[in-house]
Each structure stands twice: as structure tokens, then as C-alpha cells.
N, C-alpha and C positions, 0 to 999 in steps of 0.2 A: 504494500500500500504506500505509495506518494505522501509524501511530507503535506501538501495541500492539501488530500485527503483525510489526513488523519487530522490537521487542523479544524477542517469541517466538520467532521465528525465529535472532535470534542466541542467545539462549538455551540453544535444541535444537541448534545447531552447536557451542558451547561442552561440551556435554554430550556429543556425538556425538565431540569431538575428546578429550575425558577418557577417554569408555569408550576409543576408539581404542588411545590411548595406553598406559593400564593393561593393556591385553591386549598390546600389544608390551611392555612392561616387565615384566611375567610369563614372558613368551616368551624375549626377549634380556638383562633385567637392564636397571638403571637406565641405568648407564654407556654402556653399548651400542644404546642407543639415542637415535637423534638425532631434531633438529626437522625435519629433514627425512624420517628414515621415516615418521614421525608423519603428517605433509603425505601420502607417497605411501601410507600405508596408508588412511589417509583419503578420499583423493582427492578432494583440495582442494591447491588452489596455497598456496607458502610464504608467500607475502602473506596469503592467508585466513589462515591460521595464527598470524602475525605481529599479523594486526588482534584475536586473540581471547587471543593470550599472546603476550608479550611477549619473554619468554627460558623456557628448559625449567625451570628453578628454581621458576616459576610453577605451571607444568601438575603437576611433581613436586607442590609443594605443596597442590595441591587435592587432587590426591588421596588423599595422605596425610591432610586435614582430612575428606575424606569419610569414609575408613573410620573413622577415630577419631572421629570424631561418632555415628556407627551403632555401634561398642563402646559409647561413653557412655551415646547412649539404647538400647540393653539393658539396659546398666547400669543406669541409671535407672527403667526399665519395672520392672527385678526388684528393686532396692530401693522401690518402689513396691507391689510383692506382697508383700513380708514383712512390709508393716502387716495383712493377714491372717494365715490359717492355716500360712503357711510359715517356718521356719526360714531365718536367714541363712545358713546352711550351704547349704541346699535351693538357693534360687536362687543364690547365687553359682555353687554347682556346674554350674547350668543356664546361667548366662551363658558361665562358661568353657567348658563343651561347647560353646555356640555358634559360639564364638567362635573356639574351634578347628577347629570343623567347615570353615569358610570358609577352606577349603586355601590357595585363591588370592591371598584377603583376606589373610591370614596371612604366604605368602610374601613377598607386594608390599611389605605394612608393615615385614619384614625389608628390604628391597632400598631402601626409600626411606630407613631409619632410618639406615642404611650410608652411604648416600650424602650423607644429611645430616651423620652423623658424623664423615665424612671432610674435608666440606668446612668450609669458614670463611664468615663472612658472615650475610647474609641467608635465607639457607633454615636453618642452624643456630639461628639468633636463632627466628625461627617455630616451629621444631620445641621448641627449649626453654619458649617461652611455651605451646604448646597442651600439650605435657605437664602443666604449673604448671595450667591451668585443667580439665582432665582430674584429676587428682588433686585440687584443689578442693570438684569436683563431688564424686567419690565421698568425700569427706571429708564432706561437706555431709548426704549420706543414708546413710552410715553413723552421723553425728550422730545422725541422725531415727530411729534403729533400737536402737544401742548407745551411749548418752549415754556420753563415756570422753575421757580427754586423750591418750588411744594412738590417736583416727582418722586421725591427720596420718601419724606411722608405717605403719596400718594400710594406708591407699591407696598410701603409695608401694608397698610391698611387694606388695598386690595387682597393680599394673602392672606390677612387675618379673616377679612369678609369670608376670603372662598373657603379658609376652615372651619369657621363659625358656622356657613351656610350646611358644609357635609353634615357638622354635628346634629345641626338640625335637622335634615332630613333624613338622618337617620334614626332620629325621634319620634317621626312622621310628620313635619311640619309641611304641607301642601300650599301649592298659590304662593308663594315665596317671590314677592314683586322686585325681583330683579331688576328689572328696565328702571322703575323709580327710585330703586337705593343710588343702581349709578349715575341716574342724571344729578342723583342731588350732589352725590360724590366726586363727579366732575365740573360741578359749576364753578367758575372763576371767581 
């Protein structure tokens, strides 16, 4: 087997063992789940598992960089439309629908956020730097949109909005007037 082949390959197991994982961590909760369900839902030995993550801290962490990487680029996709014909109202509204809609997504990012919160160390360290560069970002193309010395404020607040909104809906809070929180939240 080719060197590029076997890269692929671990790759697709790497991936294979992420999705895994996120669907037990949706299922049981971060805490409640071990490197070993992981292994047996998988069905790959802990050794396999061990050669592709190293401790669950790990695996936790990817995951969480995935879904916040995929909020980002929304994010970015939709400050990237409002150099047309839409309003930053418009698409932000559109983002956070999105982004709410992703029940599971949603959930997960609560449960890892938690877990990260709780803990000390190195997965807390990670989680505080991707937020820093997550807020960055949308600082960066809210720049491009609304030239102003409030976009540093502005993004924190957006982020906190879109955690605040998950928790809520995962409480069941329905009708959630998106479009009027951010008009008010972007008026000059």
C-alpha cells in the first residue's frame, strides 16, 4: 500500500472515530463517555484508538474545532453577502437560524463547552484560544461591513447571543425573534 494510501486511510478512521464519538457524546454526555465506548462503538480495538488520539481531551477537542469552524465559515459566507443587496441584520438572522437549527450541533457544543469549563489544563487553554480567534474573525468582517470601534464588543456579544440562544433552545424556547434582537444589536 502507497504512502498516500495509507494517509487516506488513516484519515477516514480519524474521521470515522470523530463522527463515532460525537454521536455517543450527544447520546451519553461528554463525561459519560469513555475511550473505551468510543473503541466499542467503533469497532476498532483501544490500541486503534490510542494510535489516532491520544487521550479523550483530544477527540473532545476536535470536535468542538469542527463545529466552530463550520459556525465561522457561515459566518463568514454571510458577512461575505452583505457586501450585496442584504442587510447585516438579514444575514446575521440567517446565520443564527442556522445555526440553531443544528439541534445536535448545538447540544454537543453545550456539553463540550461544560466540560471544558469544568476542567483545568489543556483542553480549557484550547477552548479559550479558538474562542479569541473566532471573535477575531467576526471582528475582522464586521470591520468590512460596519467600519466602528464597537466591533471588538460587537463579536463578543454576538457569540454570547449564539450560546445563550442554543441554551435556550435546548430548553425549548420557540419563536426566538432573531431578526429583532439583531436589528437592535446592530443599530449605530
Amino acid at each position: 500500500m502507497g504512502k498516500k494510501s495509507q494517509e487516506k486511510r488513516s484519515e477516514n478512521m480519524r474521521d470515522f472515530i470523530l463522527e463515532t464519538a460525537r454521536t455517543l457524546m450527544i447520546e451519553k454526555g461528554v463525561k459519560d463517555t469513555s475511550l473505551k465506548d468510543i473503541a466499542k462503538a467503533a469497532k476498532i480495538s483501544t490500541g486503534t484508538l490510542y494510535y489516532h488520539f491520544s487521550a479523550k481531551e483530544d477527540i473532545i477537542f476536535e470536535i468542538a474545532e469542527g463545529s466552530m469552524r463550520q459556525i465561522t465559515n457561515g459566518l463568514l459566507a454571510a458577512l461575505e453577502q452583505i457586501k450585496t443587496d442584504h442587510t447585516p441584520a438579514q444575514v446575521l438572522t440567517e446565520v443564527f437560524e442556522r445555526v440553531l437549527s443544528a439541534d445536535e450541533r448545538g447540544r454537543l457544543h453545550l456539553y463540550l463547552l461544560s466540560d471544558a469549563g469544568t476542567s483545568e489544563g489543556a483542553i480549557a487553554e484550547r477552548f479559550a484560544r479558538q474562542y479569541a480567534s473566532w471573535r477575531e474573525t467576526l471582528k475582522t468582517g464586521l470591520d468590512e461591513i460596519r467600519p466602528g470601534d464597537d466591533n471588538d464588543v460587537l463579536a463578543y456579544m454576538i457569540i454570547a447571543i449564539l450560546d445563550g440562544l442554543i441554551i435556550q433552545e435546548m430548553f425549548g424556547a420557540t419563536d426566538i425573534p432573531t431578526a429583532d434582537m439583531l436589528e437592535v444589536l446592530l443599530e449605530k
